[in-house]
C-alpha positions in Angstrom: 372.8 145.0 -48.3 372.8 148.2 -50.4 371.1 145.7 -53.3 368.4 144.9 -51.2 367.9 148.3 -49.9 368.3 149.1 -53.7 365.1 146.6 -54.5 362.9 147.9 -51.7 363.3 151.3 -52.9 362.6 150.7 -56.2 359.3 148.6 -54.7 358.6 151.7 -52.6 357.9 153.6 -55.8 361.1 155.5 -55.9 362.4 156.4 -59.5 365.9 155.8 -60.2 366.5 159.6 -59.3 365.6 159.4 -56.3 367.3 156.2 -55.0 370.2 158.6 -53.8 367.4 159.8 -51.0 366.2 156.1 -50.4 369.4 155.3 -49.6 370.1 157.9 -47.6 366.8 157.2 -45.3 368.6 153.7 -44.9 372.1 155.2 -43.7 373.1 152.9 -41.3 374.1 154.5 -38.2 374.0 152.8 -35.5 370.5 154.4 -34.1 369.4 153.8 -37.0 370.6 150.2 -37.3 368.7 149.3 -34.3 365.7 150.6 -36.2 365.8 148.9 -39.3 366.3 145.5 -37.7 363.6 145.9 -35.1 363.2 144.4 -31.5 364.1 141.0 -30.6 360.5 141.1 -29.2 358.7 141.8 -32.5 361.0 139.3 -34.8 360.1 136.8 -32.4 356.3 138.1 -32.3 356.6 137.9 -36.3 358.1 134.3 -36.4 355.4 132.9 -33.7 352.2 134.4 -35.9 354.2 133.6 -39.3 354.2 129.8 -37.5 350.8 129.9 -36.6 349.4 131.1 -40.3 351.7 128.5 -41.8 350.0 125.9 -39.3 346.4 126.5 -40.5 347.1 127.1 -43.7 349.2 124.0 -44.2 347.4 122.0 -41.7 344.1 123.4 -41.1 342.9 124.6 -45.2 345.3 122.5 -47.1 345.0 119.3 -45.4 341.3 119.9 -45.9 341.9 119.7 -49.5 343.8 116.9 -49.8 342.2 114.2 -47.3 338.4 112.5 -47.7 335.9 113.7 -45.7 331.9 113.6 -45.2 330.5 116.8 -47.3 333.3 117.7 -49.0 332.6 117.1 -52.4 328.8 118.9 -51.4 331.1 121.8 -50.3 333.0 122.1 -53.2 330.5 121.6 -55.6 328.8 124.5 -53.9 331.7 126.9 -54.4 331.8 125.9 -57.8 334.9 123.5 -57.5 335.6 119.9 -58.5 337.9 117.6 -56.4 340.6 117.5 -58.8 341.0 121.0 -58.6 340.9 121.3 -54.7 343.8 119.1 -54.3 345.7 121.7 -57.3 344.6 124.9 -55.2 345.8 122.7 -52.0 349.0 122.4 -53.6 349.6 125.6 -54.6 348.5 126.8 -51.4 351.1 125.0 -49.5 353.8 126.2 -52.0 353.1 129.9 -51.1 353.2 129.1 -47.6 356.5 127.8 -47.8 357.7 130.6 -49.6 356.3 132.9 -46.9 358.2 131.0 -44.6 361.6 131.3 -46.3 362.9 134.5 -45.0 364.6 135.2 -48.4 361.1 135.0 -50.3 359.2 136.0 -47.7 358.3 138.8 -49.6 357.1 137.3 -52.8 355.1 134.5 -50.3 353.6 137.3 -48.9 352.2 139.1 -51.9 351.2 135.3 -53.8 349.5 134.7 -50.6 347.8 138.2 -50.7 346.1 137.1 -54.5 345.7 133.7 -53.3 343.5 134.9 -50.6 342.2 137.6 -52.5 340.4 134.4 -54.9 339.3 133.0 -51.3 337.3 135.9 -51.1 336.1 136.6 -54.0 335.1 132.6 -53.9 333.2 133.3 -50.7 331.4 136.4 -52.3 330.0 134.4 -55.0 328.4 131.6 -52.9 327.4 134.6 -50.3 329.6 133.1 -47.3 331.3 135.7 -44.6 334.8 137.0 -46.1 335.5 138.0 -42.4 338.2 135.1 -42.1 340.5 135.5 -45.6 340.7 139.0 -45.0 342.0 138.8 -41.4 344.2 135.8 -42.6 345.7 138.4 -45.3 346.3 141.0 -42.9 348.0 138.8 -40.5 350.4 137.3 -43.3 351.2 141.2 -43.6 351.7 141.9 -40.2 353.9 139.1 -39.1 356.2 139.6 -42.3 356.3 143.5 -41.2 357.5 142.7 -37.2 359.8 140.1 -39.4 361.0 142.7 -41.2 360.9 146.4 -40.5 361.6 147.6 -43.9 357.8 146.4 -44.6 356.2 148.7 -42.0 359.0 151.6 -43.3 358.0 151.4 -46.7 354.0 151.3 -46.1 354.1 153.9 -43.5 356.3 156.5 -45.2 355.1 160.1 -45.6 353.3 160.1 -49.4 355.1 164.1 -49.5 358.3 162.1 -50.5 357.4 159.1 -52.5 356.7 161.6 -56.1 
């Protein structure tokens, strides 16, 4: 535990001075305990939408990528993408998701599928299509992994007076 606390620290910002206060905001008392893991209610709030984003992302996007369909080649043409390399983002893109969906590298899923959408958007700039849709996508990955795991919201939301 105190490794992991050590690691989101040290994510946080924190120099190795001031660890000694990071871990001291992560004191495990047993109000605070209850704090740091969170509700039942919002783990199992940040499970269903973490389901639901791996389900149209896997299903939905990838799946898109990967089967033959009327257009598709138009489409991708038109976004400046062969077939052959659809089926490689497809890939990848189901990789990430899986690693988002691994509570262990949740975190890293998270931030690969934060650039990963982040080259959906700027794909949708270029051919001037709506970026309405990858950017809510990214800030649901962010939300579920945050009622998943507290530490997320802690971390983004702490006061900027003591991150130096």
């Amino acid at each position: 535990m105190e490794l992991v606390r050590r690691k989101f620290c040290l994510l946080a910002g924190y120099t190795i001075h001031e660890l000694t206060w990071c871990r001291s905001e992560f004191t495990e008392s047993s109000n605070e305990r209850e704090t740091m893991k969170g509700s039942k209610t919002a783990s199992i709030a940040g499970w269903v939408l973490s389901g639901l984003l791996a389900l149209f992302l896997i299903v939905a996007s990838a799946m898109g990528k990967f089967t033959e369909w009327e257009g598709k080649a138009e489409l991708f043409q038109k976004m400046g993408f062969t077939n052959e390399l659809m089926m490689k983002i497809g890939i990848v893109e189901v990789a990430i998701t899986v690693l988002f969906l691994i509570p262990r590298t949740s975190f890293v899923g998270a931030i690969l599928l934060t650039g990963y959408l982040g080259g959906a958007i700027v794909t949708h700039l270029r051919v001037n299509d709506s970026i309405v849709f990858p950017v809510i996508i990214g800030v649901v990955v962010w939300v579920a992994l945050g009622l998943r795991c507290p530490t997320i919201f802690t971390l983004a939301f702490a006061p900027a007076d003591l991150k130096k």
